[in-house]
N, C-alpha and C positions, 0 to 999 in steps of 0.2 A: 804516788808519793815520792819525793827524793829520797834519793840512797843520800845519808849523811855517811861521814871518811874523817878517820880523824888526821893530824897535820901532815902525818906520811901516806896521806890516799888510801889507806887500805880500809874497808867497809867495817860498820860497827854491826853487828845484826842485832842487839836488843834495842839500840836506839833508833833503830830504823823504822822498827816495828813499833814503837810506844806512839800512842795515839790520845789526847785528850776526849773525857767525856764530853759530852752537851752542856750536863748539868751539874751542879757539885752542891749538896748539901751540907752549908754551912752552920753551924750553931755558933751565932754571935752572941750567945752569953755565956761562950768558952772564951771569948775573943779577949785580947789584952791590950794594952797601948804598944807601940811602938815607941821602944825607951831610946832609939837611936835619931827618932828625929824629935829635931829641936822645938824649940816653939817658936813662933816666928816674931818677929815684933816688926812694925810697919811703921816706916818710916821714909822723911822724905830726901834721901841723900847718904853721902857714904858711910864710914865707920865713923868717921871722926866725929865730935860734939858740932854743929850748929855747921855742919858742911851739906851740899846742895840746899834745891829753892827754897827760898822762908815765905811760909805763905800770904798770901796778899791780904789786904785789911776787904777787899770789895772784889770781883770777878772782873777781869780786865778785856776792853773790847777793840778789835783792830778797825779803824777807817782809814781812809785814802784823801787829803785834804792838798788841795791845788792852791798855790800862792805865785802871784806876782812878785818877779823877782827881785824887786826893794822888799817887800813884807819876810821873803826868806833872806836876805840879805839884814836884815831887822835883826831876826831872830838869831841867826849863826854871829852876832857880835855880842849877844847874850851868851851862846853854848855854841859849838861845834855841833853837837848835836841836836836835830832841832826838834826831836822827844823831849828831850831838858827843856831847853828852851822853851816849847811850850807849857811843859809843865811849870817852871817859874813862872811866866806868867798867870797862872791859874792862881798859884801858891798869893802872887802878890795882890791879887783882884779879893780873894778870900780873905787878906786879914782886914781886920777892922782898920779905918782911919780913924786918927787919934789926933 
């Protein structure tokens, strides 16, 4: 076993010798809450109201789609971004014509 020393090196002898049992017989209907921890509440983001992700309306899925460079030159004069962009176009094929 280590010789435990407290901050000036010099040997402790009771704590050196203390040893845990194997087993400890508990009575958990002596037992009481722990009034120091909190209760948790789950959430998704920081302290602030309506801060990080807001959850999605559907489960969102990643693909890899190849375009000939007129079809993303298309798209990038709709959005810079061509997620946006493709998602207007979805947006505009979904509404009804009228």
């Amino acid at each position: 076993m280590k010789k435990i020393r407290d901050a000036e090196g010099s040997y402790i002898p009771k704590l050196d010798d203390y040893e845990l049992k194997p087993h400890y017989d508990l009575d958990y209907r002596k037992a009481k809450p722990n009034r120091f921890a909190r209760r948790v509440k789950i959430s998704r983001g920081g302290a602030r109201r309506d801060a990080g992700r807001q959850s999605k309306p559907e489960p969102v899925e990643r693909h890899t789609i190849a375009f000939y460079k007129s079809h993303a030159d298309y798209l990038r004069s709709l959005d810079r971004n061509l997620s946006k962009a493709i998602r207007k176009l979805i947006a505009l094929k979904a509404k009804p014509r009228s």
